[in-house]
C-alpha positions in Angstrom: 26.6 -60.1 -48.5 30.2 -60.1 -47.9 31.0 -60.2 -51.7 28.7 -56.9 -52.1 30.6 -55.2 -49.0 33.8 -55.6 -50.6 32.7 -54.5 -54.0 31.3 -51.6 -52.2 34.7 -51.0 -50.5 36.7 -51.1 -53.1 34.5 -48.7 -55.0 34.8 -46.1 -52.2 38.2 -46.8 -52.1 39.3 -46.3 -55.9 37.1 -44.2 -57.3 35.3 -42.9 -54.7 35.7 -39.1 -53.4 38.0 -38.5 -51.1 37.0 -36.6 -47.7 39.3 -35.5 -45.3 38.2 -35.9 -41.7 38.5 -33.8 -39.2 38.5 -33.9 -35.2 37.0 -31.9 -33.1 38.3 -28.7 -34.6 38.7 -27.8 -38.5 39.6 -24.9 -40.7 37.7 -24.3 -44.1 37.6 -21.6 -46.5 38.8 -19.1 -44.1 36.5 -20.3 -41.2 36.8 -22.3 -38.4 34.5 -25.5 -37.3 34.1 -26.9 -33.8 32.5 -30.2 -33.5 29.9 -30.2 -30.4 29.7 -33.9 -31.0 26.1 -33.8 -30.5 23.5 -36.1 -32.0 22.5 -33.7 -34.5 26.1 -32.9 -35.5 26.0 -29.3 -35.0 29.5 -26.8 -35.6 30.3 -23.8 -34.1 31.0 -21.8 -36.9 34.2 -18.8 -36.3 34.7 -16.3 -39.1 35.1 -12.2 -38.6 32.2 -11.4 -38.1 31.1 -13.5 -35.2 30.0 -16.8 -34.5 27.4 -19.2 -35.3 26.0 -22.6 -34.7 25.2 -25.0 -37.8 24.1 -28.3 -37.9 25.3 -29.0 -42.2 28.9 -27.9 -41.7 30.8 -28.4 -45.2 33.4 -30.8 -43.4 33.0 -33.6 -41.9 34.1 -35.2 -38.8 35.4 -37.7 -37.2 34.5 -39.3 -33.2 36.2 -41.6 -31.4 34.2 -43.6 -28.5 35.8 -40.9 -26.2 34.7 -37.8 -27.2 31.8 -36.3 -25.2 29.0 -33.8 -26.3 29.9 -30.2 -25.7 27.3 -27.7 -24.0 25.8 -25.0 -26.2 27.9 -22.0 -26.4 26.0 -18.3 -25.4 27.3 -14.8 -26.5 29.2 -13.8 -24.0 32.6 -11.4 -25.1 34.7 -11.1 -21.4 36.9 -13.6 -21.0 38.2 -13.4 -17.3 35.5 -15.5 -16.9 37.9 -18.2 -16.8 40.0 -16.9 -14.0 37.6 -17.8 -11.6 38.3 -21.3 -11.8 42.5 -21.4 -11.5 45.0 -19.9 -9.1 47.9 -19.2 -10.9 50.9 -18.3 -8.9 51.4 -14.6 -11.0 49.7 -12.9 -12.9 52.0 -13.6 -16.2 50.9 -17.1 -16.1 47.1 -16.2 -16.0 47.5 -14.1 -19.2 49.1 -17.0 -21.2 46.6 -19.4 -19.9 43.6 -17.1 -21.1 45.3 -16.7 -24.7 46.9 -20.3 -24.8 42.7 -21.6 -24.4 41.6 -19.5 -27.4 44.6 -20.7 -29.1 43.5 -24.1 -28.8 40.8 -23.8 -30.8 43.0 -22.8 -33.8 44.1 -26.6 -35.3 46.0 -25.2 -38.5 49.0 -24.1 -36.1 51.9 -25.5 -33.4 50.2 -25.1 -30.1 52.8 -25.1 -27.4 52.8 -28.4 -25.2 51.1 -26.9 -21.9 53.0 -28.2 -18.2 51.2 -27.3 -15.3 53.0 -27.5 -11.9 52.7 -26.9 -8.2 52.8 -28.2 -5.0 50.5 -30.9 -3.2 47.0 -29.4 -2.9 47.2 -26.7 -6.2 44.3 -28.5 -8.0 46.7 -29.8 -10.8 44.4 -32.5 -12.2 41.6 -30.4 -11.9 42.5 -27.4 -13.1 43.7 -29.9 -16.3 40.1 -31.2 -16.3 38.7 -28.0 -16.6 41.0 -27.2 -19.4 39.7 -30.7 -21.5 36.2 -29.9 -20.9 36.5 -26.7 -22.6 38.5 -27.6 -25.7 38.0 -31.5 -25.9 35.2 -33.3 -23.1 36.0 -36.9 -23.0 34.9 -39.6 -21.0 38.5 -40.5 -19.9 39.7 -36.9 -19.9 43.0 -37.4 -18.1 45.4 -40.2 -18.6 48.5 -41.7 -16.9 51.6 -41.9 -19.4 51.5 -45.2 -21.1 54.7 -47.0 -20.6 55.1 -47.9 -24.4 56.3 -45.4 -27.3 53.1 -46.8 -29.5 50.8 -46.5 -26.9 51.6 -42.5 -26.2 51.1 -42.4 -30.4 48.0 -43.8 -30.6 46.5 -41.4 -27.6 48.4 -38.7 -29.3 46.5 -39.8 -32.5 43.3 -40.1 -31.2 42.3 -37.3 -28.8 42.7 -33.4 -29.7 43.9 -32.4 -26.7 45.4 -35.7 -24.8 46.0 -34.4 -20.4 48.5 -36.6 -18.9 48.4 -36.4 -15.4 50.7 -36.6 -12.3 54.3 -37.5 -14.3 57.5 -37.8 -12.8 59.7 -38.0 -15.9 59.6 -38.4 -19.3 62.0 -40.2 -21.0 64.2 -38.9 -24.2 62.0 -41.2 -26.5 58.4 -39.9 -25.4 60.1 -36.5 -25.0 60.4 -36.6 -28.8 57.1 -38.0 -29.7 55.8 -35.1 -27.6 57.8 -32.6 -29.3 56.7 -34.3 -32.8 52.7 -33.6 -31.1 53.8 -30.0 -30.9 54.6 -28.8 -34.5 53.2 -31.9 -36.4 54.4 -35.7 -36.9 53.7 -39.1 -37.0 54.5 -42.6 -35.4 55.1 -45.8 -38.1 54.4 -49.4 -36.8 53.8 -52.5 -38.8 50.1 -53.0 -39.4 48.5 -56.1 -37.3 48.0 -59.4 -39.1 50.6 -58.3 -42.1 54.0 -58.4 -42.9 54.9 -55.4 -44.5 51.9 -53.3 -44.8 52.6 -49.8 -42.5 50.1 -48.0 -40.1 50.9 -44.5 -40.0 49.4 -42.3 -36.6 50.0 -38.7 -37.6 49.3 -36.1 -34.8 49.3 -32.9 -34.6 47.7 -31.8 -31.4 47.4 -29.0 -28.0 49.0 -31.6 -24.9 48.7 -31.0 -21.8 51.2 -32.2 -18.6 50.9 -32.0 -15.3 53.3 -32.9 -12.0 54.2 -31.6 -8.7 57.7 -30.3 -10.9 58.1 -29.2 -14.0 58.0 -32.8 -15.4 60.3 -31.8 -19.0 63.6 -31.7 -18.7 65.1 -32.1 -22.3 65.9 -28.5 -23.8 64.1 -29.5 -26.7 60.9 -29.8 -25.2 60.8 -27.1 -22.5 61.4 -24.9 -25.6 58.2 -25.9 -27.0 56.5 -25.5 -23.7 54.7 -23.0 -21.6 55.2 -23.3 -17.9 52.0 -23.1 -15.7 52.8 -22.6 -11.6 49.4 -23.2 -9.7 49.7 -22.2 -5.9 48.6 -24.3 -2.8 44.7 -23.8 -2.0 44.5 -22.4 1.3 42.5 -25.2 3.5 40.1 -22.7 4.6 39.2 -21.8 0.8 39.0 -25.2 -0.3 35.2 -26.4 -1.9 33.6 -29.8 -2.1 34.0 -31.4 -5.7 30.7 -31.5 -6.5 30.1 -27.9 -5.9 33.4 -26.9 -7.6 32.0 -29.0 -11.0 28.7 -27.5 -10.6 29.6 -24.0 -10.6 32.2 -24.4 -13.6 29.7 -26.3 -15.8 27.0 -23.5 -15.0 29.4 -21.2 -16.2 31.1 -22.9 -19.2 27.8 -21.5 -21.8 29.8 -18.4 -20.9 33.1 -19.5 -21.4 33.1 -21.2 -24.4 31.2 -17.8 -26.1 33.9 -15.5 -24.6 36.5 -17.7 -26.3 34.5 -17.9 -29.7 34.0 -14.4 -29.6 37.3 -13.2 -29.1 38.7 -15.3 -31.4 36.2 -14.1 -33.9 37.9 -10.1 -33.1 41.1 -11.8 -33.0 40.8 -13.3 -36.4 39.9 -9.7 -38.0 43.5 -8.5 -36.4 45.5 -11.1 -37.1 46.8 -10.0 -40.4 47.9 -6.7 -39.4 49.9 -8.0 -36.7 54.0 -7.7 -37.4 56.1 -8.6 -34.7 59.9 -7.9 -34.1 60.2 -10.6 -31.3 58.7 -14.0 -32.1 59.3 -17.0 -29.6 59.8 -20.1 -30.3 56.2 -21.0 -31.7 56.0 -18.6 -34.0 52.7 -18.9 -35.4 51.2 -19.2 -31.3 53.1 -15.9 -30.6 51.5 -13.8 -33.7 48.1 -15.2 -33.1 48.5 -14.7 -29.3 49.4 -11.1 -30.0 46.1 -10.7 -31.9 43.8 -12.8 -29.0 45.3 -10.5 -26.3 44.5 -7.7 -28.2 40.9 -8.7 -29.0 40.4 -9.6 -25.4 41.5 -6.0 -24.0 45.0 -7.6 -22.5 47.0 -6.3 -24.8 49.4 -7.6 -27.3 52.5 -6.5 -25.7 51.3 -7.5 -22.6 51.3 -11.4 -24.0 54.2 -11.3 -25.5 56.5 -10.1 -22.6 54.7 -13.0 -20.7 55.2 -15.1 -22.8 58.9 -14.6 -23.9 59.7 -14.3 -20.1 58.1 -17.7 -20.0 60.3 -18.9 -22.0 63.3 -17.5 -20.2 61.8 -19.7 -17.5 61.8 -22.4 -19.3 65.0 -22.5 -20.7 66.7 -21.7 -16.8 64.4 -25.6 -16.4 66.8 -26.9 -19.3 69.7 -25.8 -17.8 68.8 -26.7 -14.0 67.6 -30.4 -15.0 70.9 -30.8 -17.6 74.4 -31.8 -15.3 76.8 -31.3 -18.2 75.0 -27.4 -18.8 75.1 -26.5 -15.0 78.5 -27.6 -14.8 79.9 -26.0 -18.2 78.2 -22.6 -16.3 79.6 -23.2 -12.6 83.2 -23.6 -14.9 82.7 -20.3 -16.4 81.6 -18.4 -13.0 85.4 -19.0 -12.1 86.6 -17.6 -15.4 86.5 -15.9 -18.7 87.7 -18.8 -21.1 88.4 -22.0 -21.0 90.8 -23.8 -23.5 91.9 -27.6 -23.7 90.7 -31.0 -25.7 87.5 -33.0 -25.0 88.8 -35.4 -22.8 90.8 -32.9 -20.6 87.1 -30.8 -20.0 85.5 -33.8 -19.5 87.7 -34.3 -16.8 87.2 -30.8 -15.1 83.4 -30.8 -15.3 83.6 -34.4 -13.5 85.8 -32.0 -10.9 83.6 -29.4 -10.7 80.9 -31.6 -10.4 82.0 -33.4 -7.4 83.0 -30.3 -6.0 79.2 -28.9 -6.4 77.5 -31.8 -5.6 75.8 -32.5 -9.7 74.8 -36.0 -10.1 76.9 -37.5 -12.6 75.0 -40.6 -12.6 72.4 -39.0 -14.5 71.5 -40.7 -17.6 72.4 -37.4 -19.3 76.2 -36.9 -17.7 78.2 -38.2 -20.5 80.3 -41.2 -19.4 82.7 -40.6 -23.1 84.6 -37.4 -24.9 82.2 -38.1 -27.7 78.9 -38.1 -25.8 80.3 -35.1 -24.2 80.6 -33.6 -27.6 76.8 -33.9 -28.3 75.3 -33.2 -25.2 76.8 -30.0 -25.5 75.1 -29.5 -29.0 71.8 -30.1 -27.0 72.3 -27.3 -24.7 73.6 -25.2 -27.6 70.9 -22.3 -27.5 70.2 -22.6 -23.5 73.9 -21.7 -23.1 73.5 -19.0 -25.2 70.9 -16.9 -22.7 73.9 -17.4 -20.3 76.2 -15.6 -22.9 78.8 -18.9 -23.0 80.3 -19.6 -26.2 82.7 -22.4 -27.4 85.0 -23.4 -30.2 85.6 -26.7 -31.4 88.8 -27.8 -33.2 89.1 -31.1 -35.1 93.2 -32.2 -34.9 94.7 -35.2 -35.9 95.0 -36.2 -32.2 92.3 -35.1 -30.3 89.4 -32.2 -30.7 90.0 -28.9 -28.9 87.6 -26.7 -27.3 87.9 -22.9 -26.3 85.1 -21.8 -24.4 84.3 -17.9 -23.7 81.9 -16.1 -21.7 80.5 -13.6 -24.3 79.6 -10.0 -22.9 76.4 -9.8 -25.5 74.8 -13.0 -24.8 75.9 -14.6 -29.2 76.9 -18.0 -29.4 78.9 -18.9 -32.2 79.7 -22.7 -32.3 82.2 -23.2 -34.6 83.6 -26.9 -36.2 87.1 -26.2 -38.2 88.9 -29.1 -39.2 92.8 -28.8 -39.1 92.9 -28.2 -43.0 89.5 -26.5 -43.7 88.6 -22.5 -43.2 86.2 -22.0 -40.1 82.9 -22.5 -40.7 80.2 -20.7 -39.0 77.1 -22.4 -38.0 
């Protein structure tokens, strides 16, 4: 029996067909699939012209012992119906959270990494909850972050839409694996049992975040993120779980049609749409310009949210990095700046004794050289402040002019003492 299995295997792997598997959500021909991981594998199936439910998809699927079976979807084309079940803090932050859902369902883009925050009693996790049972029901739908880079990859790798709940910090190599989950990447480790042979977890995926703050702090990822502010529930408005739960799945039929049906309209638009601002997830910014429109928000309605988001997000970068607040606080006091490395170093520690920034942060460089790159990480979140700098490579020692810059252009510039300047 073992002999035939193996002959069988290495049939199907050799000269076998090859299928690519999907999860949860796939693209085909011009249509879009969504797995109900039901017993009689029935898609959702989004093209133009509407939406339909088929149980012989021409993709198939793959489910991990995780995934749950979605409820039946029911035309329905209004989709405030999701308000009703989150308190944003604004407005702005209720339109990107309606568009950002429908956007979820789109796998062939980058979805922006989603960080929800508020106080003590805002209904963080739950709100989260709400969000996986839409897009991605699981039987362990929110997670802790695992304390080990391999064990954030292989949840990364596994689930569509991975919730981590109630983080304090992230550290600079999660940070990056998080980033990598945003626009497409993968993880390497050495396969179990073997000595050479690689495993290769490749993700590609809509993540979610959630902590009293806003739990990013590395430029990098706050400018693949979209910032979420949930406000306190009032104790006299508060509801028993139970009933909470009841009424949302009652309702979620309705939901999950007003999303498929929008993104139907939206899918019809979405070539005509040419933008002259585009944030940082391009693709999530031309697509939410067409869902807003299809959903009666309005395109340029999204896209000021969401590029004012993003203004938010990078004043975050700047307000969790020492070296960036204290490069600005410098440049409050005057127009330019001139002097080596070392000697700048040394007025930012001033400075940040003076305004009370902790320079025992992991990120306040202790060296002229770190000092060199952690500027390079706040390169475009000093640029919204309109602070430029020069660097000059001598013989001795590298010399830096920094200038406050009236129309908000950075030009970072490396010459080296023999070289013409070079423009980056």
């Amino acid at each position: 029996m073992n002999q035939s299995l193996s002959v069988l295997e290495m049939k199907a792997v050799f000269s076998g067909k090859k299928y690519t598997l999907s999860k949860r959500c796939s693209k085909h021909e011009g249509k879009y699939y969504y797995d109900l991981v039901d017993a009689g594998w029935n898609n959702v199936v989004i093209d133009e012209s509407g939406w339909t439910i088929t149980s012989a998809p021409p993709i198939l699927f793959t489910r991990s012992k995780n995934m749950k079976e979605q409820v039946l979807p029911v035309p329905y084309d209004d989709l405030t119906i999701l308000n009703k079940y989150y308190r944003f803090k604004n407005k702005a932050d209720e339109i990107l959270h309606m568009v950002d859902m429908v956007t979820k369902f789109i796998p062939d883009i980058s979805h922006p990494i989603d960080i929800i925050y508020g106080e003590k009693g805002a209904s963080k996790t739950t709100s989260m909850k709400k969000d996986r049972s839409i897009v991605d029901p699981a039987v362990r739908d929110v997670v802790s972050m695992p304390s080990s880079k391999a064990d954030l990859a292989l949840i990364l790798s596994s689930n569509y839409m991975p919730c981590f709940d109630n983080i304090d910090n992230i550290t600079p190599e999660k940070s990056d694996l998080l980033c990598m989950a945003a626009t497409g990447g993968g993880f390497s480790k050495r396969t179990l049992y073997t000595d050479d042979d690689e495993t290769i977890l490749y993700f590609k995926e809509p993540v979610m975040l959630n902590g009293i703050n806003v739990v990013a702090t590395r430029a990098d990822l706050l400018d693949r993120a979209i910032l979420l502010e949930l406000e306190r529930i009032p104790p006299e408005e508060r509801k028993e779980e139970q009933r909470i739960w009841r009424d949302f799945n009652s309702d979620k039929p309705k939901i999950l049609g007003a999303i498929f049906t929008v993104l139907s309209k939206a899918m019809s638009l979405y070539e005509e749409v040419q933008l002259d601002r585009l944030g940082r997830m391009a693709d999530f910014t031309r697509w939410g310009y067409a869902i807003a429109e299809a959903a009666g928000i309005g395109g340029e309605v999204f896209l000021d949210a969401y590029l004012n988001n993003q203004e938010r997000a990078n004043d975050e970068a700047v307000e969790s990095n020492p070296i960036a607040v204290a490069v600005i606080k410098l440049m409050n006091r005057m127009d330019s700046w001139k002097g080596s490395i070392n000697e700048l170093l040394g007025t930012l520690q001033s400075i940040a004794e003076k305004e009370n920034i902790d320079t025992f942060s992991r990120l306040w460089p202790k060296e002229p050289n770190v000092l060199s790159r952690r500027l390079n990480e706040v390169k475009s979140n000093l640029e919204q402040f309109g602070i430029t700098y020069v660097i000059r490579h001598h013989s001795s020692a590298k010399i830096i002019t920094i200038e406050k810059n009236a129309n908000n252009q950075v030009q970072i510039v490396f010459i080296e003492e023999d070289l013409p300047t070079v423009e980056i």
